[in-house]
TORZANU-921319 format. One line per field, with one value per residue (C-alpha): x, y, z; residue in three letters. Coordinates in nm, 3 decimals. Each point is the difference from the previous one (the first is absolute). Example, Ala and Ser with C-alpha at 12.3 -4.5 7.8 and 13.67 -1.06 7.14 Angstrom:
BEGIN
east	1.230 0.137
north	-0.450 0.344
up	0.780 -0.066
type	ALA SER
This chain:
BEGIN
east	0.000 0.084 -0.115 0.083 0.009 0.180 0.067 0.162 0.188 0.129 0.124 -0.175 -0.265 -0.228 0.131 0.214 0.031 -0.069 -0.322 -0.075 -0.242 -0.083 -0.268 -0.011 -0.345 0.014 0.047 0.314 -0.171 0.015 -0.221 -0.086 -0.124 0.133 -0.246 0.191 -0.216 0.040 -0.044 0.186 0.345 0.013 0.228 -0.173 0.170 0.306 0.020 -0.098 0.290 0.231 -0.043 -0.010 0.367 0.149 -0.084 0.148 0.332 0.037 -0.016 0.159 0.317 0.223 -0.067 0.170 0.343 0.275 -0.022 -0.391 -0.164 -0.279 -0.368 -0.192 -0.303 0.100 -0.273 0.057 0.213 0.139 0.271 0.283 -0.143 0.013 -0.303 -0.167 -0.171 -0.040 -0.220 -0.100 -0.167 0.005 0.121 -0.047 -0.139 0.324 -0.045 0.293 0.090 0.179 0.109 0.169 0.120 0.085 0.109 0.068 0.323 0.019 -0.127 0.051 -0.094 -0.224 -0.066 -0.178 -0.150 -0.206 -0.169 0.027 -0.157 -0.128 0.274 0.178 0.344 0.238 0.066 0.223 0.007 0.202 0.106 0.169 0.286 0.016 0.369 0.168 -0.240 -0.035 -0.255 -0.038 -0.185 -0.093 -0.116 -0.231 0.235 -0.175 -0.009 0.451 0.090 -0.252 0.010 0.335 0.164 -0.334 0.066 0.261 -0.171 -0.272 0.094 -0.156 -0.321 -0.116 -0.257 0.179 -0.315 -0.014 0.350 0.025 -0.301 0.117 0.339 -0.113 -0.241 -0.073 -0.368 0.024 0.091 -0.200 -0.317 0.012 0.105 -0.337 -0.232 0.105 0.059 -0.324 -0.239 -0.050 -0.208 -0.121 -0.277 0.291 0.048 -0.154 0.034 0.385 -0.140 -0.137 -0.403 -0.187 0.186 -0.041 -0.364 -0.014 0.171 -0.220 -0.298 0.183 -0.069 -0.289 -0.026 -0.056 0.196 -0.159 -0.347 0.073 0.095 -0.284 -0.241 0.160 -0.049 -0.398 0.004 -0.004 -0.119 -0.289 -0.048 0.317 0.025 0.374 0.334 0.205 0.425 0.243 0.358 0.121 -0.237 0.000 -0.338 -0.277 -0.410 -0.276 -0.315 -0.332 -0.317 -0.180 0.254 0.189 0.408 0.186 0.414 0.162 0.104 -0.405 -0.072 0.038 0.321 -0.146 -0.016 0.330 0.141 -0.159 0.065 0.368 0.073 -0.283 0.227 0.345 -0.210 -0.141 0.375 0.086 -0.273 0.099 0.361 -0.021 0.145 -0.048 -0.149 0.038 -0.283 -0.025 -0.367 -0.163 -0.332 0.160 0.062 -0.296 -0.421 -0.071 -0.136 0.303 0.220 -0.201 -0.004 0.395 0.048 -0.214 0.204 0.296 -0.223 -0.136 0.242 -0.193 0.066 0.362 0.127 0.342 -0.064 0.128 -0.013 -0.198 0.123 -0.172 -0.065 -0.380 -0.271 -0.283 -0.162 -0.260 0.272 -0.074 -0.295 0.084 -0.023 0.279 0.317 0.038 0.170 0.348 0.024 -0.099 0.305 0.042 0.221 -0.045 0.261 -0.014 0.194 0.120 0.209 0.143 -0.251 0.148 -0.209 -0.110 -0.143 -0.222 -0.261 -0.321 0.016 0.249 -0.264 -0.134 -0.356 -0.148 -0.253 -0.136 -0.258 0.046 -0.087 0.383 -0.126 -0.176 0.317 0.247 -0.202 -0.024 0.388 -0.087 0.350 0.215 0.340 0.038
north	0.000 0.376 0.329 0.302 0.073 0.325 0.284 0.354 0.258 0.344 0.330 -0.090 0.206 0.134 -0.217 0.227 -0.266 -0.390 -0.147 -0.355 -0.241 -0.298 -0.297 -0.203 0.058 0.050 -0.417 -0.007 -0.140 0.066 0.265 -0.004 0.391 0.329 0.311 0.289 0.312 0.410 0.300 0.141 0.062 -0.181 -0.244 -0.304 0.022 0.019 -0.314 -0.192 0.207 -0.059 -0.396 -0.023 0.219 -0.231 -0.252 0.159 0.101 -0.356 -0.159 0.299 0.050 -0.302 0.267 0.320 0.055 0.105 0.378 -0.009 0.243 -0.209 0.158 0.047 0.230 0.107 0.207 0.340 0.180 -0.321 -0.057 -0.070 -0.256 -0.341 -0.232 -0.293 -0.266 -0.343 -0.325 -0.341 -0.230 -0.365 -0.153 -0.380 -0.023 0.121 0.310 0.302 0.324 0.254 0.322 0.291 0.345 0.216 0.371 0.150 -0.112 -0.354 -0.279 0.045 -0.314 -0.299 -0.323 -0.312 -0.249 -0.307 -0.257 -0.357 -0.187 0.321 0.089 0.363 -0.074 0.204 0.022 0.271 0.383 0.293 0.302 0.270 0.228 0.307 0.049 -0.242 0.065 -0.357 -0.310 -0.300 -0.269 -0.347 -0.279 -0.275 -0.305 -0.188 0.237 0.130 -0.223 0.081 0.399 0.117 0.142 0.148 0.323 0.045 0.064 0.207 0.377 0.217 0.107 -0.380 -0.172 -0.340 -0.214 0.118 -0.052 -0.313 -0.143 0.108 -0.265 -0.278 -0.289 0.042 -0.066 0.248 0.260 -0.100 -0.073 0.411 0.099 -0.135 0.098 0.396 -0.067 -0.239 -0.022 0.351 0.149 0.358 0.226 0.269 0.065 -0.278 0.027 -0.096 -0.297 -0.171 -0.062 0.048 -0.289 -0.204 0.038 -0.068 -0.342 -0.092 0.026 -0.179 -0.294 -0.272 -0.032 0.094 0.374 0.090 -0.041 0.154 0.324 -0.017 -0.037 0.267 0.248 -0.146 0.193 0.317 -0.053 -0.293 -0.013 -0.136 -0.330 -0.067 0.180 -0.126 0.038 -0.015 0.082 0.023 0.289 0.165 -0.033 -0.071 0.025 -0.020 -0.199 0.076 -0.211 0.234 -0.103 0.302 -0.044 0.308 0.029 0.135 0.329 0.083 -0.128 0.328 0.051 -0.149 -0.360 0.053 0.045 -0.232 -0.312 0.134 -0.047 -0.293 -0.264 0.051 0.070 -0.374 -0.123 0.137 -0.135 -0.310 -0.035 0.174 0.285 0.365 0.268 0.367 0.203 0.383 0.138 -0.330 0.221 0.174 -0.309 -0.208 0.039 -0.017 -0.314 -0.174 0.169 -0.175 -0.344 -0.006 0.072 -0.254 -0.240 0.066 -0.030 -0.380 -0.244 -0.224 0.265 0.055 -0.271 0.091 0.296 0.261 0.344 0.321 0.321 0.315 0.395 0.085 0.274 -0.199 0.004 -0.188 -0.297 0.041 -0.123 -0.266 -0.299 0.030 0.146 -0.097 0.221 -0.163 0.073 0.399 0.224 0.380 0.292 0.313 0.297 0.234 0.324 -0.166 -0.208 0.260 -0.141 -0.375 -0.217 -0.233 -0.352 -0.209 -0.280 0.043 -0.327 0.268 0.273 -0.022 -0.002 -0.181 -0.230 -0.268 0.011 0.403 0.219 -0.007 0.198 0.269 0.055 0.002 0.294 0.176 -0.021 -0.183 -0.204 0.283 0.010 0.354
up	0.000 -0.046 0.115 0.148 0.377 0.104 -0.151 0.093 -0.120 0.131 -0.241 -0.328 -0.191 0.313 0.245 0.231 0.290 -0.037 -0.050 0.054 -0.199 0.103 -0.212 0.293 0.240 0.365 0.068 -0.247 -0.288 -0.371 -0.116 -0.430 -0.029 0.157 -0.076 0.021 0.035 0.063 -0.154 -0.359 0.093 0.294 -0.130 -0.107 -0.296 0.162 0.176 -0.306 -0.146 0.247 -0.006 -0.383 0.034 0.215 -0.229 -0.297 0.238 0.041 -0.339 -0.193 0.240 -0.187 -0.271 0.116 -0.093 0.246 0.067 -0.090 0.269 0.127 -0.072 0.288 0.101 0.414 0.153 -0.076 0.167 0.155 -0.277 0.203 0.207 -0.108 -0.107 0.161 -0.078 0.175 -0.128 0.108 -0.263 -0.065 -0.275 -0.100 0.351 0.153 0.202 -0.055 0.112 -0.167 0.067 -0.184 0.090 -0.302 -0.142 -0.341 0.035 0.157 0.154 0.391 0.124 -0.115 0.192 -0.120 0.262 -0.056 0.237 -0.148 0.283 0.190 0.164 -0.157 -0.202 -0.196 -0.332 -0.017 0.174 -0.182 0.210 -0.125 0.204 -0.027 0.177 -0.261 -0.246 -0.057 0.050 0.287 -0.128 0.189 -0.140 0.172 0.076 -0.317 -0.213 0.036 -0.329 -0.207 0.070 0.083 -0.228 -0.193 0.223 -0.247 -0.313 0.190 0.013 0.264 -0.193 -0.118 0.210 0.141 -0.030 -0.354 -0.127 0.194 -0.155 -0.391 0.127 0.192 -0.034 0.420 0.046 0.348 -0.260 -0.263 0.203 0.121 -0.341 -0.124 0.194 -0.081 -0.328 -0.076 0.298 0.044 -0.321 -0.038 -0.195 -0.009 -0.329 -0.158 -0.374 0.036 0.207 -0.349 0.215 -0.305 -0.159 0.333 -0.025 -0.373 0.071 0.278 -0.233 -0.280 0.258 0.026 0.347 0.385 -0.033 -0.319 0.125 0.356 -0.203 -0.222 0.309 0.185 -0.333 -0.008 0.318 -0.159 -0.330 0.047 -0.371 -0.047 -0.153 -0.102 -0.042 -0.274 0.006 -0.316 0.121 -0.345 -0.114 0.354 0.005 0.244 -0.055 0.230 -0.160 0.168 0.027 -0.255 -0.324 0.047 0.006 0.046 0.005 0.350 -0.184 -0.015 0.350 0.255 0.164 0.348 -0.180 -0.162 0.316 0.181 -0.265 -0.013 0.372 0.086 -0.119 0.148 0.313 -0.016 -0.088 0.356 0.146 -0.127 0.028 0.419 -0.095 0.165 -0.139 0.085 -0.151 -0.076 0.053 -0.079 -0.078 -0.311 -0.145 0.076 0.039 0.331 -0.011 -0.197 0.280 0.247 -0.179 -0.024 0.354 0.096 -0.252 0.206 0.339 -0.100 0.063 -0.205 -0.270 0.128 0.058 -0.054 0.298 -0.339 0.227 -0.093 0.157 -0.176 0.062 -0.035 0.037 -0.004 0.367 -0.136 0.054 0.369 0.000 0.291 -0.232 -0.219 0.204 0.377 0.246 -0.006 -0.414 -0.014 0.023 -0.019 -0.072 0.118 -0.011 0.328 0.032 0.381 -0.181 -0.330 -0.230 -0.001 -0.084 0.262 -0.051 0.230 0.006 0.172 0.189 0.216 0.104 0.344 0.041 -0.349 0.058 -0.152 -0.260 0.003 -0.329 -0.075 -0.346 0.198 0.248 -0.259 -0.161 0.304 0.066 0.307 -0.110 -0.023 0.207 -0.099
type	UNK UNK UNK UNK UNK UNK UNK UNK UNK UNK UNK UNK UNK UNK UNK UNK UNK UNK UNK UNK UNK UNK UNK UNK UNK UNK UNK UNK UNK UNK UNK UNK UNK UNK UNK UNK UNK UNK UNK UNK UNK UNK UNK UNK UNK UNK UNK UNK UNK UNK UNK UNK UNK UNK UNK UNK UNK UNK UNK UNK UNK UNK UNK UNK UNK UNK UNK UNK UNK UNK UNK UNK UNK UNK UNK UNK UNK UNK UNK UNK UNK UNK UNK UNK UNK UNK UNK UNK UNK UNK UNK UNK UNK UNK UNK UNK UNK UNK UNK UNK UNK UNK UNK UNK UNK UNK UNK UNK UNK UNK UNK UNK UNK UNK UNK UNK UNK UNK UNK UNK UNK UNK UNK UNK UNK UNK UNK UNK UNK UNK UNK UNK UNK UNK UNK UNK UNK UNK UNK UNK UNK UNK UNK UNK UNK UNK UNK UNK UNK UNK UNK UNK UNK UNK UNK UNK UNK UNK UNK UNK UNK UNK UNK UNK UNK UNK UNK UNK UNK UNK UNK UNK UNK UNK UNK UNK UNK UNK UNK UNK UNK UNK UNK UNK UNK UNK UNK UNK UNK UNK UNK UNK UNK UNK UNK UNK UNK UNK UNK UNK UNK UNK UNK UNK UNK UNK UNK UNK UNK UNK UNK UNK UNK UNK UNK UNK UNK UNK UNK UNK UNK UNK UNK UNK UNK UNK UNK UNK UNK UNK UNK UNK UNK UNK UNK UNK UNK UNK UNK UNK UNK UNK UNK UNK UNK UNK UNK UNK UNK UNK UNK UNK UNK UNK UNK UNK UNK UNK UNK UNK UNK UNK UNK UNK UNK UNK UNK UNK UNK UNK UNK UNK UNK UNK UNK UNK UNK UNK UNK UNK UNK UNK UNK UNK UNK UNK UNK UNK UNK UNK UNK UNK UNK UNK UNK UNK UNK UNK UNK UNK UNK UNK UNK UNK UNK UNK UNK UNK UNK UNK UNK UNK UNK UNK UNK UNK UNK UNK UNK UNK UNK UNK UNK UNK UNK UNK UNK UNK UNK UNK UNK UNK UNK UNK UNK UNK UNK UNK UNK UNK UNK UNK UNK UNK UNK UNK UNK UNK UNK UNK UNK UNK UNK UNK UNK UNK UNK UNK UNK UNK UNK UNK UNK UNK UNK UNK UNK UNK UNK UNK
């Protein structure tokens, strides 16, 4: 199994001090869907951002070439302070942690930890001194032969994990390596992310996916009868019970996007992947929105556990049915704290009962920390 459990970070994009995620619930166990909610600008956004960056620092580091100034986005006016971020996932049912403490100009420390029979090992740690200008690293007594020497060929603004995992066949690198580089998927910028072509393929099938897509586009449009792929021409059409056939290009651009993104979405579903979602409502009707987060929620449906974490609007989501207390989140930005943002789950604020009108309060700013 896979998943995330833990995230944080500290000095990226609005976060001026850390801010911790967590997808377990209150007993330890695996949550499937995070709703992140709060209003424009509060940094929503951000934290999808900030996870999807991470990501990309990760897999693109091998990349750089010595001398490269590393790209980062510190909280204004926090440039010379270095940034944070910590995570704890599992991979191939092996849990790791990893940590990694960065500037424009190097990697200041990074540690890798797993816990093969649930008990916390090291992989490696990487520390670097300031006096000597140099780096301590320390291996985990099983892992000395196979990474000593790497240290070498890894100049002070390449990610370890990353170089390592470009030279060695190490499934404690690899494992890691993965999960950044395939587990976690993004919306962010998703016409570099080939979706369309994803969800032209699933419909090119004859079985179990293709139907669950067509059945979740009935939703919306009940006179649909069948949707029709050629990968070749690039083309997909929508047939409807009346005779009529029309090509994507004439359908409006809220089917186009939803039939771009549908199928890749089902592909994570499928393969226990995790998803982080932008404003889930601009991309999908209401009622589609709710349907995929209850795909994720049924572990009939997901049976894989594939993880949905997403930034919304839609209050109509609390509704007391569909999100529980331990999966709502929510930034806020108070002028107490210099306008970082902060991020919090409800499950944290004193006083909420159950079966309360968590719409209604929400509304009222009864959750504020402000």
């Amino acid at each position: 199994m896979k998943g995330l459990i833990y995230f944080s970070c500290e000095n990226i994009y609005s976060f001026k001090e850390k801010i911790e995620f967590t997808m377990e619930n209150s007993k330890g166990e695996k949550e499937l869907v995070s709703a992140i909610y709060g209003a424009n600008a509060s940094g929503k956004t951000n934290f999808i951002k900030a996870l999807d960056f991470f990501k990309f620092l990760i897999v693109t580091s091998k990349e750089l070439s010595v001398g490269d100034k590393i790209k980062l986005f510190p909280f204004k006016g926090n440039e010379n302070k270095d940034t944070e971020f910590k995570i704890i996932f599992k991979n191939n049912s092996i849990k790791y942690a990893y940590y990694l403490k960065i500037n424009e100009s190097r990697i200041v420390e990074e540690n890798l930890y797993h816990y093969p029979s649930g008990k916390i090992s090291k992989i490696f740690t990487r520390n670097y001194n300031q006096e000597d200008e140099s780096y301590v690293f320390d291996y985990g007594r099983s892992y000395i032969k196979e990474l000593k020497g790497i240290e070498l060929v890894c100049p002070s603004n390449k990610i370890f994990l990353s170089v390592t995992a470009s030279w060695k066949e190490i499934d404690e690198i690899k494992n890691p390596f993965m999960f950044f580089s395939n587990v976690i998927q993004s919306n962010m910028g998703l016409n570099e992310m080939g979706w369309f072509e994803k969800s032209a393929e699933i419909l090119q099938r004859h079985n179990q996916d293709r139907n669950k897509f067509i059945d979740l586009v009935k939703v919306i449009l009940p006179g649909l009868k069948n949707i029709e792929s050629n990968i070749e021409r690039k083309q997909v059409s929508l047939e409807y019970e009346n005779g009529m056939v029309l090509d994507l290009a004439e359908e409006s651009k809220g089917i186009k996007r939803i039939i771009e993104i549908l199928g890749p979405i089902l592909e994570i579903l499928k393969n226990g992947q995790v998803l982080l979602f932008d404003e889930i409502e601009s991309s999908f009707h209401p009622i589609i929105a709710k349907n995929i987060i209850n795909l994720f929620l049924d572990k009939t449906q997901n049976k894989n556990e594939a993880q949905l974490i997403f930034t919304t609007h839609d209050v109509n989501l609390l509704d007391g049915d569909t999100l529980k207390k331990d999966l709502i989140w929510f930034t806020e930005r108070c002028k107490e704290n210099g306008y970082s943002t902060d991020l919090y789950p409800l499950s944290i604020i004193e006083g909420v009962r159950t079966g309360e009108n968590i719409r209604k309060n929400y509304l009222k700013g009864k959750y504020s920390r402000c």
